[in-house]
C-alpha positions in Angstrom: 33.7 2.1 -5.0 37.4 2.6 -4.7 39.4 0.3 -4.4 42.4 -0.2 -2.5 46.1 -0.9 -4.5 47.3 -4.3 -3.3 51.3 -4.3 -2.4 53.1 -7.5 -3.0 55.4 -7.6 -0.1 58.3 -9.7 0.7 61.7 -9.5 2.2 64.6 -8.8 -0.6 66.0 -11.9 -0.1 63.3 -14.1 -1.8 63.9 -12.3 -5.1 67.5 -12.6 -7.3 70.3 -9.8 -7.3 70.7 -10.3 -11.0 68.0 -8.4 -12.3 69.4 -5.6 -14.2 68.4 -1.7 -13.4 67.9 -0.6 -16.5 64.9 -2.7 -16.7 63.2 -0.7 -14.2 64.8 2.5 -14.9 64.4 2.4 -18.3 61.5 3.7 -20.7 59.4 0.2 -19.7 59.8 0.9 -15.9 58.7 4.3 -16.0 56.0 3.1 -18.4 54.9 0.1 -15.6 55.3 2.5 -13.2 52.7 5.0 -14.9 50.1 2.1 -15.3 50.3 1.0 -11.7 47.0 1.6 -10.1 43.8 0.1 -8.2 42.8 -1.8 -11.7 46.0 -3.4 -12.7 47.0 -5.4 -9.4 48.7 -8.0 -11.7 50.8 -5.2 -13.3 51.4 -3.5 -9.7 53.0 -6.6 -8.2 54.5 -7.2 -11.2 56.6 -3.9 -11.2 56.8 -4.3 -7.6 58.6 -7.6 -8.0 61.2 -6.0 -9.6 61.6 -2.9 -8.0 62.8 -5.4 -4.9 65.4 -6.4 -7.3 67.2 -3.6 -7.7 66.6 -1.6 -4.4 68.1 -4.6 -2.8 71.3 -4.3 -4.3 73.6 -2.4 -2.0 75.2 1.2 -3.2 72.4 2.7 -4.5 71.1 6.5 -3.6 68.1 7.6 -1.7 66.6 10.5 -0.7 64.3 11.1 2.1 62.0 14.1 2.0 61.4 15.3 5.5 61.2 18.9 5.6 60.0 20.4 9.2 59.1 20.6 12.1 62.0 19.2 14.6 59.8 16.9 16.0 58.3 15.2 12.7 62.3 14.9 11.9 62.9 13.3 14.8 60.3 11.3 14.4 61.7 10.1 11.0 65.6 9.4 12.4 64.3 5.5 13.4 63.5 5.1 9.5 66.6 6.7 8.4 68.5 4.3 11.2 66.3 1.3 9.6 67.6 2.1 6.0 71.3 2.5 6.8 71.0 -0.8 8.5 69.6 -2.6 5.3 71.7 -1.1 3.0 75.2 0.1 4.9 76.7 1.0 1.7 74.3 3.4 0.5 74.4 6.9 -0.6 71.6 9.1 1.9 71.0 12.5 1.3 68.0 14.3 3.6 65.8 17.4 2.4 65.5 19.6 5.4 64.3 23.2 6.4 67.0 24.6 8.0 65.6 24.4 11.8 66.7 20.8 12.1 69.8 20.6 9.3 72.4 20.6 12.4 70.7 17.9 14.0 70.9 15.7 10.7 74.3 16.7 10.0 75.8 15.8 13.8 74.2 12.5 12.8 77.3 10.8 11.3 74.5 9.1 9.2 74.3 10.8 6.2 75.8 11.8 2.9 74.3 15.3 2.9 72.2 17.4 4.3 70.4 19.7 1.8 68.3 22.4 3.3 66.0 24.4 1.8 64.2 27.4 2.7 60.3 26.7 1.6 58.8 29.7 3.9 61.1 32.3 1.8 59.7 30.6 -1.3 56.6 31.8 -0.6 57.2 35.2 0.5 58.6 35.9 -2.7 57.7 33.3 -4.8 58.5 34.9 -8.5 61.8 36.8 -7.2 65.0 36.3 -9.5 66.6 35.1 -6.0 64.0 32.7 -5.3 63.7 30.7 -9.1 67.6 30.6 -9.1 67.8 29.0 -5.7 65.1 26.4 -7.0 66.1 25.8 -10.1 69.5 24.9 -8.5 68.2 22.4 -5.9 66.7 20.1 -8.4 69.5 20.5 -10.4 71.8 19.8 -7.7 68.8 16.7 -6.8 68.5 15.3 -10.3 72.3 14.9 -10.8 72.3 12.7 -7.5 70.5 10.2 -9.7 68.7 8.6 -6.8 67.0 5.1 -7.0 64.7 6.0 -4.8 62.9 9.2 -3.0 60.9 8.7 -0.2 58.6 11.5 0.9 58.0 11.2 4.8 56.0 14.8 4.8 52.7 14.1 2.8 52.4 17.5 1.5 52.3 18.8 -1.8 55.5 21.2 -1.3 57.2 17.9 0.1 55.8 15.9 -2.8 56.7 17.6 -6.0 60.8 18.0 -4.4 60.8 14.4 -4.2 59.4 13.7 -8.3 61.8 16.9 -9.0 64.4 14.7 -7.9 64.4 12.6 -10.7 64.4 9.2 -8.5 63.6 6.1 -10.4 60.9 5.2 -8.0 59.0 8.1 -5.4 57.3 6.6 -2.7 54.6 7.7 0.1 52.5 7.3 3.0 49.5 6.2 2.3 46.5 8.2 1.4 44.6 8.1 4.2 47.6 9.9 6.6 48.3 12.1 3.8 48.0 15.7 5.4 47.1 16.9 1.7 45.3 13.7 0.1 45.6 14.8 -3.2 49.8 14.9 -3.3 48.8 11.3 -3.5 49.5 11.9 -7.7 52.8 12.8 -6.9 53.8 9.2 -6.0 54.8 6.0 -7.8 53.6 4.0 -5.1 52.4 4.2 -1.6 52.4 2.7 1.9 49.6 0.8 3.6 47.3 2.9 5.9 49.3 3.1 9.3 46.3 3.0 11.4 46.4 4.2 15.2 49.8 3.9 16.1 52.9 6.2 16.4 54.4 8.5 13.8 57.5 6.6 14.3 56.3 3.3 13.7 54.4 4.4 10.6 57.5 6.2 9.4 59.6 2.9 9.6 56.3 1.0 7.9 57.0 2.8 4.5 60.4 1.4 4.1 58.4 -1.8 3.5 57.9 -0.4 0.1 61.3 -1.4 -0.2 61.1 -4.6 1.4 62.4 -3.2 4.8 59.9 -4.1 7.7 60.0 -2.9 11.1 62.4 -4.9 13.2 62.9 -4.3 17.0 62.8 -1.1 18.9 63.3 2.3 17.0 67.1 3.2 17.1 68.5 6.8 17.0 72.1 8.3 15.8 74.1 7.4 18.6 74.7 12.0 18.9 72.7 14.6 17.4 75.4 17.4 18.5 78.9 18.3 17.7 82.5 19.0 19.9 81.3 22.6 20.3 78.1 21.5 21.1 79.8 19.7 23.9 82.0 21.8 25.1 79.7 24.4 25.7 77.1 22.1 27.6 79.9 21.0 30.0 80.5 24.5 30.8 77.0 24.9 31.4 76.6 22.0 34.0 79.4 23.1 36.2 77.1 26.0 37.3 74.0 24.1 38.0 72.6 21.9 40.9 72.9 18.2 40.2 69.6 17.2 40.0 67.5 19.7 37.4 64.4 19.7 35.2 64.1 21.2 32.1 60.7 23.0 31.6 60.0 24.1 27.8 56.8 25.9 27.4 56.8 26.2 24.1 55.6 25.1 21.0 55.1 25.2 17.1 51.2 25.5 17.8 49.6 28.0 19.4 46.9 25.3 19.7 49.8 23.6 22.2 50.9 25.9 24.5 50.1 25.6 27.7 49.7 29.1 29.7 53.2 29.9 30.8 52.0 31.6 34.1 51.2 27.9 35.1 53.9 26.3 33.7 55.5 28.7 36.1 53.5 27.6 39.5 54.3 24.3 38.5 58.0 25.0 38.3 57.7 26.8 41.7 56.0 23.9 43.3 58.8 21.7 42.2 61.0 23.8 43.7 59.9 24.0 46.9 58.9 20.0 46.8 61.5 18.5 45.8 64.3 21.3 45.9 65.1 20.4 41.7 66.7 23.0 40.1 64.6 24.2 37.6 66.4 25.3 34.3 64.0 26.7 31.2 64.6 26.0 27.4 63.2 27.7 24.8 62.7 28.1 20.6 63.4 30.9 18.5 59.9 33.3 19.8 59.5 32.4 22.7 61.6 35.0 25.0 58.0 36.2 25.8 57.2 32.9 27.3 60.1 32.4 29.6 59.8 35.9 31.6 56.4 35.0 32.2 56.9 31.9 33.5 60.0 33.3 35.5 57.7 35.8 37.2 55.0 33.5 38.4 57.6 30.8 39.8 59.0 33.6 41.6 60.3 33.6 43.7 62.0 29.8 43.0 65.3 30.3 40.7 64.6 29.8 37.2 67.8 29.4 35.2 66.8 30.3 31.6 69.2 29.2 28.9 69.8 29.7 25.8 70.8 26.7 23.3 70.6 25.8 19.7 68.8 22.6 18.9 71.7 20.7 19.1 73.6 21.9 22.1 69.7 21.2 23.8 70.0 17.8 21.9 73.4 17.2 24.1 72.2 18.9 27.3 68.7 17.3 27.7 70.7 13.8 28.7 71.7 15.1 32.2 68.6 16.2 33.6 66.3 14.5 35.8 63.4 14.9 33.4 61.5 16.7 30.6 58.7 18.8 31.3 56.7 20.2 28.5 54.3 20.0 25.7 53.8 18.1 22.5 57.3 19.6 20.9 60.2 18.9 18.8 62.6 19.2 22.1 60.6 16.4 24.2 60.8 14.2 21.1 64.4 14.6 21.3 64.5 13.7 25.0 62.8 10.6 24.5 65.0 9.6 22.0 68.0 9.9 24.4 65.9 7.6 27.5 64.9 11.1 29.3 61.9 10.4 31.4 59.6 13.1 29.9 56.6 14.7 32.0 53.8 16.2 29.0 51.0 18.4 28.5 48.9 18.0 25.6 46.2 19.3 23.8 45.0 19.0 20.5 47.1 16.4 19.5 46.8 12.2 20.4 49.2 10.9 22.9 49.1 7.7 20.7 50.7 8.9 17.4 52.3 12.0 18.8 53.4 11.0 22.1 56.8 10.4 24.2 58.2 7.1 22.6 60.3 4.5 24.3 60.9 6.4 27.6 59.2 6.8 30.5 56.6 9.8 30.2 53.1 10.5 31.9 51.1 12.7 29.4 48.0 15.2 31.1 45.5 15.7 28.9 42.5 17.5 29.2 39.7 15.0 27.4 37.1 17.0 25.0 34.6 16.2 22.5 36.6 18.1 20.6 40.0 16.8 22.0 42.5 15.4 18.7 41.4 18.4 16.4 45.2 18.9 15.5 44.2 22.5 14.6 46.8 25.1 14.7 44.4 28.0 15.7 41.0 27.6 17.9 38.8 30.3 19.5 38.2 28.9 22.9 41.4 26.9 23.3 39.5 25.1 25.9 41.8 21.6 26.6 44.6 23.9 27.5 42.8 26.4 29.4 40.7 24.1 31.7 43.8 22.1 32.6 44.6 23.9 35.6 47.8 23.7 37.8 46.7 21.9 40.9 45.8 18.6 38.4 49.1 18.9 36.3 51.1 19.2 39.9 49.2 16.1 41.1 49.7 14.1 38.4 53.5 15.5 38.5 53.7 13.7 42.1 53.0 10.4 41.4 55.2 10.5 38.2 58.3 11.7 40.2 57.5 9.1 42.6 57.4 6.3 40.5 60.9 7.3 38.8 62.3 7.7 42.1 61.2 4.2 43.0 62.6 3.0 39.8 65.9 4.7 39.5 66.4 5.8 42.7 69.0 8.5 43.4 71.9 8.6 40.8 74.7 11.4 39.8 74.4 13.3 36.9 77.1 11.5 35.1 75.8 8.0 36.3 72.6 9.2 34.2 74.4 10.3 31.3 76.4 7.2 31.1 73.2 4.8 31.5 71.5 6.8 28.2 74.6 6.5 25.9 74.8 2.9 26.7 
């Protein structure tokens, strides 16, 4: 029978700040560290005693391992927030594809943003080009010297960049959320099963590994864009009608995209409602998507623009609301308080959905609904959800912002989201 590894845990200010880091550091740490396991739980909150010793002391370097997509990096921002708090002193570095780098580095939060390009890995794998750029990232990693590398992914990819790093201590979520179980060996120690609740809130739950628990709501950087960024979007709003919707139908899934023919009825019968401008956002791929959905909402006005992630980051404040699926853009949109409209499919609204906003999620329920498979055959909880039910539900959601908000400008909403 397995057993569960019991974790001794307890805020860092019921241990001293004079226990030295070589202890743990050392030969003898790495050695404790090796023998922690299901049959030593004296050992394991022995060393884990300890380890709150030093990660407590202020100054020290860590690394969080995040890698894609936008909206699992999103997702992670509240436990970056959560460790800057603790430990305002710190060095924090971020390991990043390069789809959501210029998010991270508009966050003012970190020390560095180090991206790396894990899908050109693989298409050439033994290439000259591709061991140089490899063998320099952990070189680059190792001199960092962190104390402490905390993997946020779960993969194996994720998991052997954060022991390449060289960190004193690697840490994890725990094995049962671990999208590849076995990158479980990869770690010195691991988190306690999440259970059923939000990424977000299991992402800030690791951190107490390093005697951080969750305290009050999850907080993002205060701006995920830059001056240009800025610029550019307030060009953009002085040629649109003061009260818009953003409509996104795309996403990373096939498995999650709602038919963009209907995500175009519905953006005509919002039109001619409610007389919203309707403006359309897409990701890199998805041209395709918008003209369809431009020639089924005909013939309302679609205004299709074009924005990197962070310009979008900055833009999605001054709309009404967020209409679209289970992607890295609506994540961002309920980070900044944007009341966010979803359709989902093969995902759960409970550890995937809008968080800390105001959203009403469609869902068409299966026996095969929360599959989370990237590819299916009959792609049934998208293609049953028809338009008449997502307009319905659309209705009563507008309705109960408008009860709740009322009508405000553009910059009175803008102003209540940065406050």
């Amino acid at each position: 029978m397995t057993q569960k590894t019991q974790i001794y845990e307890c805020p860092p200010e019921a241990f001293s700040k004079s226990c030295g880091p070589q202890l743990i550091q050392g030969c003898l740490g790495r050695t404790f560290a090796n023998l922690c396991s299901p049959c030593y739980p004296c050992i394991t909150n022995w060393y884990q005693f300890f380890c709150y010793s030093v990660l407590e002391m202020n100054g020290s370097r860590f690394l969080i391992v995040k890698l894609s997509a936008i909206g699992d990096v999103v997702h992670t921002l509240p436990a970056l927030m959560d460790l800057r708090l603790q430990y305002p002193e710190s060095e924090i570095d971020w390991l990043v594809e390069p789809s959501a780098a210029p998010l991270l580095r508009n966050s003012g939060e970190l020390q560095r943003v180090i991206e790396v390009s894990t899908r050109e890995w693989r298409r050439t794998p033994f290439s000259l080009a591709t061991l140089r750029n490899v063998a320099g990232i952990i070189a680059d990693l190792r001199r960092r010297r962190y104390q402490a590398a905390l993997d946020f992914q779960g993969l194996w990819k994720s998991g052997v960049l954060a022991r390449s790093s060289g960190a004193a201590q690697v840490f994890g979520i725990n094995s049962e959320d671990l999208r590849e179980s076995s990158a479980r060996v990869l770690y010195h120690r691991q988190a306690k099963a999440a259970g059923r609740v939000h990424r977000i809130e299991r992402n800030r739950a690791m951190l107490k590994l390093l005697g951080i628990p969750p305290s009050g709501p999850a907080r993002y950087p205060e701006k995920l864009w830059n001056d240009a960024d800025r610029l550019r979007v307030e060009s953009l709003l002085e040629n649109l009608p003061e009260d818009f919707v953003i409509v996104n139908p795309g996403g990373g899934w096939a498995t999650k995209l709602w038919p963009p023919e209907r995500f175009g009825e519905l953006a005509r019968c919002i039109h001619d409602r409610y007389g919203y401008g309707v403006v359309c956002t897409w990701g890199p791929g998805e041209e395709a998507l918008v003209e369809q959905l431009k020639t089924h909402a005909s013939p309302a006005p679609i205004f299709a623009i074009a924005l990197s992630i962070s310009e979008f980051a900055c833009f999605v404040r001054s709309c009404r609301l967020f209409i679209g699926g289970d992607t890295g853009p609506m994540h961002i949109a309920a980070a900044y308080g944007v009341p966010v409209f979803s359709i989902f499919g093969p995902t759960t609204v409970e550890k995937n959905g809008p968080y800390q906003t105001r959203h009403h999620v469609v869902q068409h329920l299966l026996p095969c609904s929360h599959c989370y498979l990237r590819s299916c055959w009959h792609h049934s909880c998208m293609r049953y959800l028809e338009t008449n039910e997502v307009w319905q539900a659309f209705q009563e959601f507008d309705t109960k912002i408008s009860d709740k908000v009322g009508i405000v400008s553009r910059k009175s909403q803008v102003e209540s989201r940065k406050s």
